[in-house]
PyMOL Python script that loads the backbone (N, CA, C, O; Angstrom):
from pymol import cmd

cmd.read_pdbstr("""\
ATOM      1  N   UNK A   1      72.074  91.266  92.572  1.00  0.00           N
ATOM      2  CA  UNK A   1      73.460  91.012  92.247  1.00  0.00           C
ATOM      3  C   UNK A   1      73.864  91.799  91.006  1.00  0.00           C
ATOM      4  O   UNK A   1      73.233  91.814  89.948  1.00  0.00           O
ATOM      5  N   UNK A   2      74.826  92.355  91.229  1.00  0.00           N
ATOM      6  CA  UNK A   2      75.466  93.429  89.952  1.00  0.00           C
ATOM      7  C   UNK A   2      76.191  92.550  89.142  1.00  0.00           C
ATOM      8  O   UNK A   2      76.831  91.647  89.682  1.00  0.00           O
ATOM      9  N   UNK A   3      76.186  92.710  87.628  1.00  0.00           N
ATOM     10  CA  UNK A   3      77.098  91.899  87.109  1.00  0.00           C
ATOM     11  C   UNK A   3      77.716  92.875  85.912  1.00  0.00           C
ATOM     12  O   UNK A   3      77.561  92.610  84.720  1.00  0.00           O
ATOM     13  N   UNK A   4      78.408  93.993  86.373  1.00  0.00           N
ATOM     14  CA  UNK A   4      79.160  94.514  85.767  1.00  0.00           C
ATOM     15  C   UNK A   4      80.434  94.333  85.688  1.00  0.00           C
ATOM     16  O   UNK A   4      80.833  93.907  86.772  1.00  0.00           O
ATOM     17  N   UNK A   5      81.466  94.473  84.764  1.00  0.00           N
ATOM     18  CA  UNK A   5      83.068  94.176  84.775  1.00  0.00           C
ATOM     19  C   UNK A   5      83.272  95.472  85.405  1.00  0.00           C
ATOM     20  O   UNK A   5      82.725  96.484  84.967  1.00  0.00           O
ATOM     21  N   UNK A   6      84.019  95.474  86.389  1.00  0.00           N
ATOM     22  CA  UNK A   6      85.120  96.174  87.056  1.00  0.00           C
ATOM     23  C   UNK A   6      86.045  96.821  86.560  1.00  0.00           C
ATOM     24  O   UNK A   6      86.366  97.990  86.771  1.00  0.00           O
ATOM     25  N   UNK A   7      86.595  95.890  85.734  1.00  0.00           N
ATOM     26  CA  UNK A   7      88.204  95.986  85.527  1.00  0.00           C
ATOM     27  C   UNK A   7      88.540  97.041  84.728  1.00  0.00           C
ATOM     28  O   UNK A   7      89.724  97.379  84.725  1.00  0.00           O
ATOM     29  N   UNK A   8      87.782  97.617  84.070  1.00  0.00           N
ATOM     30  CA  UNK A   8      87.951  99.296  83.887  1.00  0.00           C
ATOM     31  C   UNK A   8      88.661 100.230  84.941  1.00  0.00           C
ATOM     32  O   UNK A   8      89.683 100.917  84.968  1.00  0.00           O
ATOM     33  N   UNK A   9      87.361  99.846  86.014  1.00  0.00           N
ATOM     34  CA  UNK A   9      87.462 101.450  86.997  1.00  0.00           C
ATOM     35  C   UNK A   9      88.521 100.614  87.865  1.00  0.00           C
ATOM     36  O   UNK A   9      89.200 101.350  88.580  1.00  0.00           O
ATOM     37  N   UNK A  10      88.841  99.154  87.978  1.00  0.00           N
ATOM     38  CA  UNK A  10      90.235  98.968  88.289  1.00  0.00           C
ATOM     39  C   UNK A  10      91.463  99.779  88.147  1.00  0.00           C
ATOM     40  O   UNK A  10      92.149 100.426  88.938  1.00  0.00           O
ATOM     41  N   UNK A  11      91.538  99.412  86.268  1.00  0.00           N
ATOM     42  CA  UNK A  11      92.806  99.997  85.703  1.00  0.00           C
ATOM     43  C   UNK A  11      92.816 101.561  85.999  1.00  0.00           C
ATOM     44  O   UNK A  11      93.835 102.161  86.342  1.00  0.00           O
ATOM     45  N   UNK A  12      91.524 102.176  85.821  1.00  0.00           N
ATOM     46  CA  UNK A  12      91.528 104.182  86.618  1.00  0.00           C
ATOM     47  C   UNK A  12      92.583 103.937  87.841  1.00  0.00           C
ATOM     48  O   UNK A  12      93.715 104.417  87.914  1.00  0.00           O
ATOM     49  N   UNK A  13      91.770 102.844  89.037  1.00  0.00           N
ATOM     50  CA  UNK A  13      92.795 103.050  90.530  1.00  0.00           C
ATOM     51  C   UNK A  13      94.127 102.894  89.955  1.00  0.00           C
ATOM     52  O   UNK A  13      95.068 103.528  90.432  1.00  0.00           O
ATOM     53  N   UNK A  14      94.300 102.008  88.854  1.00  0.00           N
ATOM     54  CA  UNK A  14      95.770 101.756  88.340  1.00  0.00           C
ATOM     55  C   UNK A  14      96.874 102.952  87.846  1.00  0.00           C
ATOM     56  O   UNK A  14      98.084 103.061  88.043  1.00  0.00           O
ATOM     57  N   UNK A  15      95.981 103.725  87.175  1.00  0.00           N
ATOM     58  CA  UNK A  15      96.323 105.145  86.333  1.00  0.00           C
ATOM     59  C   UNK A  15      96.846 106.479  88.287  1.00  0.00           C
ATOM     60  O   UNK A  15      97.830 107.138  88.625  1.00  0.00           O
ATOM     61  N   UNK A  16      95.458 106.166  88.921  1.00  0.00           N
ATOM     62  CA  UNK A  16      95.756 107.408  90.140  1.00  0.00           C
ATOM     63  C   UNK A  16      96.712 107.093  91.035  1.00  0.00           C
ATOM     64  O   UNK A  16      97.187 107.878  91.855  1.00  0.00           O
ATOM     65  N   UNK A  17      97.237 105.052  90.782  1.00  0.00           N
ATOM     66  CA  UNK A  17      98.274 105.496  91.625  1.00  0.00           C
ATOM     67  C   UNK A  17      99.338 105.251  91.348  1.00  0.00           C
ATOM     68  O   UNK A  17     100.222 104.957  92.154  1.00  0.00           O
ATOM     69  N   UNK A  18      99.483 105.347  89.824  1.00  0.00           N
ATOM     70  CA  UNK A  18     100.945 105.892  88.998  1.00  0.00           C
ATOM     71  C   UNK A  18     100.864 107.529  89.163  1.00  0.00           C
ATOM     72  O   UNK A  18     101.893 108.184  89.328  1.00  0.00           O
ATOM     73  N   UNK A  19      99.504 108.164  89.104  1.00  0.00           N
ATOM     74  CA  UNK A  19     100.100 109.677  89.076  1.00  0.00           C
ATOM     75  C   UNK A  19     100.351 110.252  90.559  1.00  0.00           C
ATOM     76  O   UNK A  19     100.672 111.438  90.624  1.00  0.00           O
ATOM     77  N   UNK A  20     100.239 109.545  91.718  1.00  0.00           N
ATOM     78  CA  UNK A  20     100.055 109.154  92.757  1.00  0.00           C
ATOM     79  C   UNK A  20     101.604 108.802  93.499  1.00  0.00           C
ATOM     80  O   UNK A  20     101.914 108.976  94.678  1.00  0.00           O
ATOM     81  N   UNK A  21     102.307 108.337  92.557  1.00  0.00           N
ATOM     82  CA  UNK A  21     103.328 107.672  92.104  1.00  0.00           C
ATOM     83  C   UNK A  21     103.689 106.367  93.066  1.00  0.00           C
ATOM     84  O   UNK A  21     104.790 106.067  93.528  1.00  0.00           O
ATOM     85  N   UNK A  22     102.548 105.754  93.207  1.00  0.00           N
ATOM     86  CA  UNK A  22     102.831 104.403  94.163  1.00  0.00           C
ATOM     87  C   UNK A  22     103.032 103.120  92.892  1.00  0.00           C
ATOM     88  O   UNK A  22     102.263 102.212  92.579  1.00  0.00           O
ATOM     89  N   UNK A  23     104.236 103.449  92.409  1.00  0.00           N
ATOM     90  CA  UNK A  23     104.281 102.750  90.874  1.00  0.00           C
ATOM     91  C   UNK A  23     104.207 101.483  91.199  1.00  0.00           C
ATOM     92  O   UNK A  23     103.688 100.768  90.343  1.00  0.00           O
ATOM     93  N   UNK A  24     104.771 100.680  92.731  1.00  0.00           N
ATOM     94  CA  UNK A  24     104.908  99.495  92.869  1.00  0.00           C
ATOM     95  C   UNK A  24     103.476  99.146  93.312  1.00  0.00           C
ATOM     96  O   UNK A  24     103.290  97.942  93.132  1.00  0.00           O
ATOM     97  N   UNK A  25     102.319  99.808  93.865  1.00  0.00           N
ATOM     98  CA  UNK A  25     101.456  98.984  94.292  1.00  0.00           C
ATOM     99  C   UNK A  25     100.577  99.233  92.669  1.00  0.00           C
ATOM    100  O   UNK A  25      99.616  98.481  92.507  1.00  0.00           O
ATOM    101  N   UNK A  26     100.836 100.083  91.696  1.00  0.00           N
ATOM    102  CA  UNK A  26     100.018 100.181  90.705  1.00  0.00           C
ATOM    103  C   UNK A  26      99.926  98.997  89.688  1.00  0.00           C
ATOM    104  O   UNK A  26      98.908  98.555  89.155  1.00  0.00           O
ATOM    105  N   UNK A  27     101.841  98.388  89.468  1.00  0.00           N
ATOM    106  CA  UNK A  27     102.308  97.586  88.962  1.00  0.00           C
ATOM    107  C   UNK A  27     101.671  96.509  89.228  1.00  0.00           C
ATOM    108  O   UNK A  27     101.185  95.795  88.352  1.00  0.00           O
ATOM    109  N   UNK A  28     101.566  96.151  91.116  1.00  0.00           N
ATOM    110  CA  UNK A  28     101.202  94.814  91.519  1.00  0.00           C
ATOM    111  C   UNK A  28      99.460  94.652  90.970  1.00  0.00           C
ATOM    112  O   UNK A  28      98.999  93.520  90.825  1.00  0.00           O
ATOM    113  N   UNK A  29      98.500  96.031  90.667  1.00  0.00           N
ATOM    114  CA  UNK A  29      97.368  95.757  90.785  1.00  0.00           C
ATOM    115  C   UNK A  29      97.050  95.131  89.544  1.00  0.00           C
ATOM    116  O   UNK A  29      96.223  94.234  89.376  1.00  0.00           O
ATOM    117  N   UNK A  30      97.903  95.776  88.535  1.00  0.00           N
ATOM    118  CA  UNK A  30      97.952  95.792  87.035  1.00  0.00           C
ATOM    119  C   UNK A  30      97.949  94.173  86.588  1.00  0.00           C
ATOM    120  O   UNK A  30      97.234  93.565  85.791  1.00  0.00           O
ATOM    121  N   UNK A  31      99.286  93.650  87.621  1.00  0.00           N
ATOM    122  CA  UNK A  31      99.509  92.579  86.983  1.00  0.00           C
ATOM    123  C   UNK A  31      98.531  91.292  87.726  1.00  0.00           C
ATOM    124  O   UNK A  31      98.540  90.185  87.187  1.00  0.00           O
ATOM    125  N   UNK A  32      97.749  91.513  88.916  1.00  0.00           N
ATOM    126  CA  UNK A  32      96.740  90.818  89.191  1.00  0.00           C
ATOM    127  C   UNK A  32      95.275  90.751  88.050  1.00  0.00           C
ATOM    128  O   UNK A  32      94.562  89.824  87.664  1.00  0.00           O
ATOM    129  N   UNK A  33      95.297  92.139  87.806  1.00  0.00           N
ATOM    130  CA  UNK A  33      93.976  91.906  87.018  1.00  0.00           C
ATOM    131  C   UNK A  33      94.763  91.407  85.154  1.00  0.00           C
ATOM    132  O   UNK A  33      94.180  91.307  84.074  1.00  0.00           O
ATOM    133  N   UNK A  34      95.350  91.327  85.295  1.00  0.00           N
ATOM    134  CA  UNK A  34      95.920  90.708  83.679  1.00  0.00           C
ATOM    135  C   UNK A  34      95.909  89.228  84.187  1.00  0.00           C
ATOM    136  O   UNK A  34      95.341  88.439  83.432  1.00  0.00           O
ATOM    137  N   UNK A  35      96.491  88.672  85.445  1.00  0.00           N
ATOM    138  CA  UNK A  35      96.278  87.192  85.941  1.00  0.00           C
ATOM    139  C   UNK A  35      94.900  86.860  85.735  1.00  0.00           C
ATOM    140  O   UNK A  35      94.560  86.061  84.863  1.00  0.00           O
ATOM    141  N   UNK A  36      93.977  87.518  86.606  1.00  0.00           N
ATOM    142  CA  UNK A  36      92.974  87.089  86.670  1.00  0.00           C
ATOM    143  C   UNK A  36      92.169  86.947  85.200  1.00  0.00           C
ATOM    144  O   UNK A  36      91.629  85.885  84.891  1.00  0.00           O
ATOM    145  N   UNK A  37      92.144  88.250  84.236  1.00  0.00           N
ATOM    146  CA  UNK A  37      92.074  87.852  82.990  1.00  0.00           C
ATOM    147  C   UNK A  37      92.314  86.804  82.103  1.00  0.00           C
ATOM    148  O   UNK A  37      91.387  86.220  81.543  1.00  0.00           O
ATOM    149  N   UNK A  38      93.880  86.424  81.873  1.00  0.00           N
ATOM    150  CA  UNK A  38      94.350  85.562  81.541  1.00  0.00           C
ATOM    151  C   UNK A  38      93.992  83.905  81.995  1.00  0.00           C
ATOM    152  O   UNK A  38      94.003  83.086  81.075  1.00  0.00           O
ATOM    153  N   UNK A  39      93.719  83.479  83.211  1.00  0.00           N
ATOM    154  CA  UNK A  39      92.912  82.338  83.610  1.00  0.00           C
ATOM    155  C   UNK A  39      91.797  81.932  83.348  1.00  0.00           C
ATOM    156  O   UNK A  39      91.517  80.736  83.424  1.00  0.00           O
ATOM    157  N   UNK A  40      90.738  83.074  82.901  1.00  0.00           N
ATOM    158  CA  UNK A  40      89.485  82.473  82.342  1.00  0.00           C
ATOM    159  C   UNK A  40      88.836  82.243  83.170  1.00  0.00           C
ATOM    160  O   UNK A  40      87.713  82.134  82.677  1.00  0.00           O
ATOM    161  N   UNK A  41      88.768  82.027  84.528  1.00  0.00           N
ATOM    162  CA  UNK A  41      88.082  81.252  85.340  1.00  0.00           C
ATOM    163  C   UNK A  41      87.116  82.009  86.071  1.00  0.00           C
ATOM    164  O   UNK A  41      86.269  81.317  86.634  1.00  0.00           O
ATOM    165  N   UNK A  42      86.978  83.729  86.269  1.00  0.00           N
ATOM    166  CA  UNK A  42      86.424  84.343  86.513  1.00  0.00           C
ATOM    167  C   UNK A  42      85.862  85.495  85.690  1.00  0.00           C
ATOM    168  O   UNK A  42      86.371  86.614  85.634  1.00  0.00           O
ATOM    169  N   UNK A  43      85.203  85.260  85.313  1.00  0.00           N
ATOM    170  CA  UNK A  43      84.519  86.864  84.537  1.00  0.00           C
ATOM    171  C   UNK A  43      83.268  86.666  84.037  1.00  0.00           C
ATOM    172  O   UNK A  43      82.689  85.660  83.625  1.00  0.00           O
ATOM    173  N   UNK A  44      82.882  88.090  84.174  1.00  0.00           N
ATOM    174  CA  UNK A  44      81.594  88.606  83.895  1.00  0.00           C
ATOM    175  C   UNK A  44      80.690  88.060  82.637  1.00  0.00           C
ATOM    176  O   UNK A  44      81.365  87.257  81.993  1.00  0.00           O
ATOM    177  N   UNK A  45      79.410  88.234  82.094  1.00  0.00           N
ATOM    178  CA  UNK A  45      79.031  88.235  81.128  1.00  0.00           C
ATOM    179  C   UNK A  45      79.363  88.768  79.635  1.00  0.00           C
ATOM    180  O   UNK A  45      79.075  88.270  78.547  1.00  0.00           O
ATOM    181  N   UNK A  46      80.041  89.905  79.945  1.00  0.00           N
ATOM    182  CA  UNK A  46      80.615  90.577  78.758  1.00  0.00           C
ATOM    183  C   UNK A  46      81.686  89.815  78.563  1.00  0.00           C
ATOM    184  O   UNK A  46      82.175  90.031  77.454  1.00  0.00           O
ATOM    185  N   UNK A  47      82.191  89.098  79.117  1.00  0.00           N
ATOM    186  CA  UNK A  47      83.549  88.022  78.653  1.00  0.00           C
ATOM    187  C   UNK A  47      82.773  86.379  78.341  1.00  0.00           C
ATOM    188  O   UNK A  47      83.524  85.407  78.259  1.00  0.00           O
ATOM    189  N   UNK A  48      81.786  86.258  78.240  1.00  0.00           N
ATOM    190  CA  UNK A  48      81.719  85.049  78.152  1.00  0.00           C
ATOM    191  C   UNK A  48      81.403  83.734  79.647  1.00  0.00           C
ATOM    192  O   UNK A  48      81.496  82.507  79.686  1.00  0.00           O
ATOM    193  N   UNK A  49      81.035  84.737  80.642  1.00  0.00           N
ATOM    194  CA  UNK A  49      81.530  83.849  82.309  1.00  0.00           C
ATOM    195  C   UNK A  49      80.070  84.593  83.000  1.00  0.00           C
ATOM    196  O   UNK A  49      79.535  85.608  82.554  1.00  0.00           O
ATOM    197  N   UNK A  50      79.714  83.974  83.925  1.00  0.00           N
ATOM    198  CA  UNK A  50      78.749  84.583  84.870  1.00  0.00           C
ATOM    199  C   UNK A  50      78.480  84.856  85.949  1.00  0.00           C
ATOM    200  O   UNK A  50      77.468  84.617  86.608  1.00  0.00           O
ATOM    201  N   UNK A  51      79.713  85.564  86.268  1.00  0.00           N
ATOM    202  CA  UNK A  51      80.452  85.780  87.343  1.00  0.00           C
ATOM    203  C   UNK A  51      79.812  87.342  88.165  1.00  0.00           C
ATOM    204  O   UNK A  51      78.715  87.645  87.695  1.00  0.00           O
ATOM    205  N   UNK A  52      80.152  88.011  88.914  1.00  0.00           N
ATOM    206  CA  UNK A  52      79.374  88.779  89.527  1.00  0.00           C
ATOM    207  C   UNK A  52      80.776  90.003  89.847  1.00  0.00           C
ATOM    208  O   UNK A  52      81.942  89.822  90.200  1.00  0.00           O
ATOM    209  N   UNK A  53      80.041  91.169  89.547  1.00  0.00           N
ATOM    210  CA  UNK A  53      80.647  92.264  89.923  1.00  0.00           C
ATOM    211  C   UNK A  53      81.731  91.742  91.153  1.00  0.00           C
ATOM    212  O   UNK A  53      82.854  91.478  90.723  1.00  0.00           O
ATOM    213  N   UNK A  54      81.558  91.588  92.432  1.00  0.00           N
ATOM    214  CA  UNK A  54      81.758  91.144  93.702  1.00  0.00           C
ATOM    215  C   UNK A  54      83.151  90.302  93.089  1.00  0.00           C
ATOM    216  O   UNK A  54      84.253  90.753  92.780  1.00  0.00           O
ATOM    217  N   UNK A  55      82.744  89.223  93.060  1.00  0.00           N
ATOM    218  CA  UNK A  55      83.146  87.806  92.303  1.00  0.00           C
ATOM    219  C   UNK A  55      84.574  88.283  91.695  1.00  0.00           C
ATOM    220  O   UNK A  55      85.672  87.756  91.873  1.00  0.00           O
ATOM    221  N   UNK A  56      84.240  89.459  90.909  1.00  0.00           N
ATOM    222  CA  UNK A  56      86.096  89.723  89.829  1.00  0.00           C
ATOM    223  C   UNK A  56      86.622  90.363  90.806  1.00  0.00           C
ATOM    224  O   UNK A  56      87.730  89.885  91.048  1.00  0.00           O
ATOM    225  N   UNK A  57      86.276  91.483  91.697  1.00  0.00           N
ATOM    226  CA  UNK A  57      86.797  92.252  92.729  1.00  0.00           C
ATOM    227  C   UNK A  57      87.857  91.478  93.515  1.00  0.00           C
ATOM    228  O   UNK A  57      89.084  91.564  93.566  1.00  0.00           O
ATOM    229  N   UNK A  58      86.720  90.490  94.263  1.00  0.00           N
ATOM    230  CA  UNK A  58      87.499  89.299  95.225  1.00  0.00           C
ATOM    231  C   UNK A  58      89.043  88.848  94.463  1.00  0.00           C
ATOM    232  O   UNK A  58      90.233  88.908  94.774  1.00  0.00           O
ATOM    233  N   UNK A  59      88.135  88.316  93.152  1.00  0.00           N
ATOM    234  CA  UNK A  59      89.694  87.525  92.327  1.00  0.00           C
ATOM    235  C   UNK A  59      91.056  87.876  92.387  1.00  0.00           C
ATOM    236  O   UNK A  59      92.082  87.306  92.758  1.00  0.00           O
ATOM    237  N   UNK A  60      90.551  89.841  91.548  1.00  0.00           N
ATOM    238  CA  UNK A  60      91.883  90.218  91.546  1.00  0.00           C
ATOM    239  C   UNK A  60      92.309  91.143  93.076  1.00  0.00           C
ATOM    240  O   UNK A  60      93.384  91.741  93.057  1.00  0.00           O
ATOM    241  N   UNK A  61      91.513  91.219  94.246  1.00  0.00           N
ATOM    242  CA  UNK A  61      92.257  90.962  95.414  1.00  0.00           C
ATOM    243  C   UNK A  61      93.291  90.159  96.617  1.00  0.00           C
ATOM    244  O   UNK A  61      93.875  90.374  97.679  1.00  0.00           O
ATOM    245  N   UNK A  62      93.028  89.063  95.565  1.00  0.00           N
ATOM    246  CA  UNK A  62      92.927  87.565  96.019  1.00  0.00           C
ATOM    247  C   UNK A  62      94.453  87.573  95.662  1.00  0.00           C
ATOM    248  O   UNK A  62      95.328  87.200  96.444  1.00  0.00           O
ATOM    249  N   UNK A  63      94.652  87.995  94.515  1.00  0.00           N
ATOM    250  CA  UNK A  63      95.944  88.438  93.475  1.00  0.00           C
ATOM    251  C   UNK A  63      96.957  89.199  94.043  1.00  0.00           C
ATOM    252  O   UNK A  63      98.138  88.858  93.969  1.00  0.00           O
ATOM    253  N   UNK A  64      96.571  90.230  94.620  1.00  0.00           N
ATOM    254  CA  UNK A  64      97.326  91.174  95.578  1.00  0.00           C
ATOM    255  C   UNK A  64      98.228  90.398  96.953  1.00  0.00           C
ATOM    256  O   UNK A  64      98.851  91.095  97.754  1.00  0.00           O
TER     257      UNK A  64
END
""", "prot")
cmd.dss("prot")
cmd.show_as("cartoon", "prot")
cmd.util.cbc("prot")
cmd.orient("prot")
């Protein structure tokens, strides 16, 4: 089981598809992974949570 944070190479997909210019699906991804942030209820070790690579993916898809 991987337990790396994501939400980096998230915000990259976030960046390629503003230059991409799909500003509305970039917006929607943006503001899922700031939800999912903001709740606490999912995250990795580097946040304090022991949650699984997989695990944050799902969340902020879940968000979408």
């Amino acid at each position: 089981m991987y337990k790396v944070n994501p939400i980096a190479m998230l915000l990259t997909v976030k960046m390629m598809l503003d230059w991409l210019s799909e500003t509305d699906m970039a917006a929607k991804l943006e503001k899922a992974i700031s939800e999912v942030i903001s709740e606490e209820k999912v995250r990795t070790y580097d946040m304090g949570g022991s949650n699984t690579t997989l695990e944050i993916g799902e969340a902020v898809a879940a968000k979408l």
